[in-house]
C-alpha positions in Angstrom: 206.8 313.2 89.7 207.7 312.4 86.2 211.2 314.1 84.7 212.1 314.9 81.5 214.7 313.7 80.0 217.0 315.1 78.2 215.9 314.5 74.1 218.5 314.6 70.9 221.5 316.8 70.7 222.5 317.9 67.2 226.3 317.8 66.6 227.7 319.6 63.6 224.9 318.0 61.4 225.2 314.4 62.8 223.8 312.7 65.5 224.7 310.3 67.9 227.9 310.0 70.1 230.8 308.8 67.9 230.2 312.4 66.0 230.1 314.4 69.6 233.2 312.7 70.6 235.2 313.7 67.5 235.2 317.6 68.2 236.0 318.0 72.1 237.1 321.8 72.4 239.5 323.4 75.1 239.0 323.5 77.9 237.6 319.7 77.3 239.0 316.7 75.9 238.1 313.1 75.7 238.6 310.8 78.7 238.3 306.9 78.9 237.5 305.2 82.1 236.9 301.5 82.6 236.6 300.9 78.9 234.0 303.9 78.5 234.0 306.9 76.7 233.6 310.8 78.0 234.3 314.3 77.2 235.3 315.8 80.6 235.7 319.4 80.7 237.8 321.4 83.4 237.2 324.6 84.7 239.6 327.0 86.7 237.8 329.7 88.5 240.5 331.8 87.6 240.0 331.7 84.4 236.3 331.2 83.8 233.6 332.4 84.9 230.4 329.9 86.0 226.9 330.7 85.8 223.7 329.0 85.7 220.2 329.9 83.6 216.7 329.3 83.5 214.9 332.0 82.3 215.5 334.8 80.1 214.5 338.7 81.3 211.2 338.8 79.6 210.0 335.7 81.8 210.6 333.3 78.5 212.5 329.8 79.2 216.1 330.0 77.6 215.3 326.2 76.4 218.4 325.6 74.4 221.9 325.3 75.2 223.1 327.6 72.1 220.9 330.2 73.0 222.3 331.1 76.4 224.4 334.8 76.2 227.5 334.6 73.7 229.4 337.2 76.8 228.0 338.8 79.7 229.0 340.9 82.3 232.7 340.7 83.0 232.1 337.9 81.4 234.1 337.0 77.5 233.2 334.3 75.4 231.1 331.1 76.6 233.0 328.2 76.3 230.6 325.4 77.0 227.3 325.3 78.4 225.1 321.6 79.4 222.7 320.9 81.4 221.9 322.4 84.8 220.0 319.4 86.8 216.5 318.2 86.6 213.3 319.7 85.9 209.2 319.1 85.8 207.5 319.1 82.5 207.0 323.2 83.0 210.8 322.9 82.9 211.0 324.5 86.4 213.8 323.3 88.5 212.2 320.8 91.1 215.3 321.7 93.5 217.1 324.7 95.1 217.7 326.9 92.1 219.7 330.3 92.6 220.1 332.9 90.3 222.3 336.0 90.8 221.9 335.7 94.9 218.4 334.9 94.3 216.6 332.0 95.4 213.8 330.9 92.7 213.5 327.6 93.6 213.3 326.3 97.5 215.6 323.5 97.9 213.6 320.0 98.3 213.4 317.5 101.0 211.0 315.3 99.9 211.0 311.5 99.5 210.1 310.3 96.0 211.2 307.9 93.3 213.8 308.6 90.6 217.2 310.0 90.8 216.7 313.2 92.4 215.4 311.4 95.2 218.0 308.9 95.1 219.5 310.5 99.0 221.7 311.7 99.1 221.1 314.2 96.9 223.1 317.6 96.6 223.5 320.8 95.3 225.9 322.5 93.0 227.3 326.5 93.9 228.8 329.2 93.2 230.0 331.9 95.3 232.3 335.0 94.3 235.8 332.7 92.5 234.5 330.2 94.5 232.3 326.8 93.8 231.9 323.2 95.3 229.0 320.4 95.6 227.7 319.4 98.8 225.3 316.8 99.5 221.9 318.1 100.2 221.9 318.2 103.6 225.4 319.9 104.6 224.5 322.6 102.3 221.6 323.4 104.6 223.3 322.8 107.3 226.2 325.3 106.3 223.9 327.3 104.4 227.0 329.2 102.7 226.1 332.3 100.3 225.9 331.9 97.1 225.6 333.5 93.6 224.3 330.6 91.9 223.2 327.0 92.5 221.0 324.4 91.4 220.1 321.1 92.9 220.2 318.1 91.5 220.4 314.1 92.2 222.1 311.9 93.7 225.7 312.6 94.7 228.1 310.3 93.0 230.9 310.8 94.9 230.6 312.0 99.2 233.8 313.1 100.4 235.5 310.7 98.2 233.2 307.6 98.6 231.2 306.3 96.1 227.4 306.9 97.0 226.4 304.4 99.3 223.4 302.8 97.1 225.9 302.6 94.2 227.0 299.1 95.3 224.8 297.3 93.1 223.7 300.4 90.6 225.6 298.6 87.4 222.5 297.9 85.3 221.0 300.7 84.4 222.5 302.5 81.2 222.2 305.8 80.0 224.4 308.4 78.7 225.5 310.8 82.0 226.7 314.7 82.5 227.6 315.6 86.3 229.8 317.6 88.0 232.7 317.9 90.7 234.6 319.8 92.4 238.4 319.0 92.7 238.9 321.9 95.1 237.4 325.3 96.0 238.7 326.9 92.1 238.9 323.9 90.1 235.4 322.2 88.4 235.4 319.0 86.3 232.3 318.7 84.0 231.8 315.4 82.5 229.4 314.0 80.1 229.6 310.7 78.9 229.8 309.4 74.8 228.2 306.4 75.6 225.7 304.9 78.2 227.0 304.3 81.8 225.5 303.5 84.4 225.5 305.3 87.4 228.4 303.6 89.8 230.6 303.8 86.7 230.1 307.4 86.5 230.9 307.4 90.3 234.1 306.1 89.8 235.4 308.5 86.7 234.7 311.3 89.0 236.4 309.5 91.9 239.8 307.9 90.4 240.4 309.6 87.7 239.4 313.1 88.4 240.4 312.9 91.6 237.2 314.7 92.3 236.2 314.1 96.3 232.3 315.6 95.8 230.1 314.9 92.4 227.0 315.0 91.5 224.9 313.9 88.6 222.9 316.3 87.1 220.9 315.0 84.4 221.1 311.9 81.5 219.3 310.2 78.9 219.1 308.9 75.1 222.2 311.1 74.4 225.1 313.3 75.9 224.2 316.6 76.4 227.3 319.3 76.0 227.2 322.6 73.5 230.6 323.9 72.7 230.3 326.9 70.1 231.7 326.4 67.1 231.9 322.5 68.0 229.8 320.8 69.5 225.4 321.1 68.8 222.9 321.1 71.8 219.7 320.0 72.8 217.0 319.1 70.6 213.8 319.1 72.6 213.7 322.2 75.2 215.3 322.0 79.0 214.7 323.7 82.2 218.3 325.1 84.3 221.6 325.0 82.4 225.0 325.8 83.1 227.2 328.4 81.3 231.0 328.6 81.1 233.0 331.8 80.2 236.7 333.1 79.9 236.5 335.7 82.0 237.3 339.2 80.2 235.0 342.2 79.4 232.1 341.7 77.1 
């Protein structure tokens, strides 16, 4: 199965990652790790509220970052939105996908090639002021409830070890976003500003955001983060993407 990647991201009128990197926007803020450049975002769940999108009401992909809700439902402003794991060229999610306590998308077991099939795997949730990744298999295993989650691949990071095929994954290059979970209320997006490869992203989730469980969601030409006001998103159209609000009234 062939994924798309993630195309150009438009950035206050300029392009490329030395612009993107010049407007991070609370609650994110530049981070450099072994020499390499990220914008790493934090999210308390007391604060913010976490949800993930595919497709609007009227059936119609979202597509872009900055047209996800401005508010929502005891929801305030969004703060940042990226993308929400991988997807086939019909932009459907080819894992688990949950929206609002509904599953969309089955979660997937299957063997393939490529990095969702790069086991293990995992899954990213949501559940009430709650979130966490899990690799694919405990999440079955456990199967908690959840409000939201999407599926993505592979781990970086499994209960604070590096993924265990990481060893000699320093080669391959391309600019990152993934996600971890430093506890059950705190969230550390990240997205790097230049290409990384895979075991380097392993290790900024693991040593310096002290994040035991990560999971890479997506990568490409070019970083992928939409901040309003800041920060531009993607140019060619997505499947799942992840939202982040202050939490307040609409």
């Amino acid at each position: 199965m062939r994924w798309r990647w993630l195309g150009l991201v438009l950035v206050a009128g300029l392009i490329g990652p030395t612009a993107v990197r010049a407007q991070p926007a609370a609650p994110c803020r530049p981070v450099t790790h072994e020499g390499r450049a990220y914008t790493v975002c934090e999210v308390d769940l007391s604060r913010h509220l976490v949800r993930v999108f595919w497709k609007r009401a009227d059936g119609a992909d979202y597509g872009q970052l900055s047209a996800l809700p401005s508010s929502g439902e005891r929801a305030g402003p969004l703060v940042f939105a990226t993308n929400g794991g991988m997807f086939d060229r019909a932009y459907k999610p080819v894992g688990l996908y949950v929206e609002n306590g509904r599953e969309l998308v089955a979660a997937n077991t299957r063997s393939g090639t490529g990095n969702f099939h790069l086991k293990p795997n995992g899954i990213f949730f949501v559940s009430a002021g709650t979130a966490g990744v899990l690799d694919t298999e405990s999440f079955l295993r456990q199967r908690p409830k959840v409000d939201f989650a999407t599926q993505s691949g592979p781990m970086l990071v499994i209960n604070g070890r590096l993924h265990p095929r990481f060893v000699r994954a320093e080669l391959s290059r391309k600019f990152r976003d993934g996600v971890g979970a430093r506890d059950s209320r705190t969230l550390v997006f990240a997205i790097s500003d230049e290409e990384v490869s895979l075991a380097e992203f392993g290790r900024l989730f693991r040593d310096t955001l002290a994040c035991p469980n990560a999971l890479f969601l997506d990568g490409g030409s070019v970083p992928t983060l939409y901040v309003p006001g800041g920060r531009g998103g993607n140019f060619l159209p997505m499947g799942p993407m992840i939202g982040v609000y202050r939490r307040g009234t609409s």
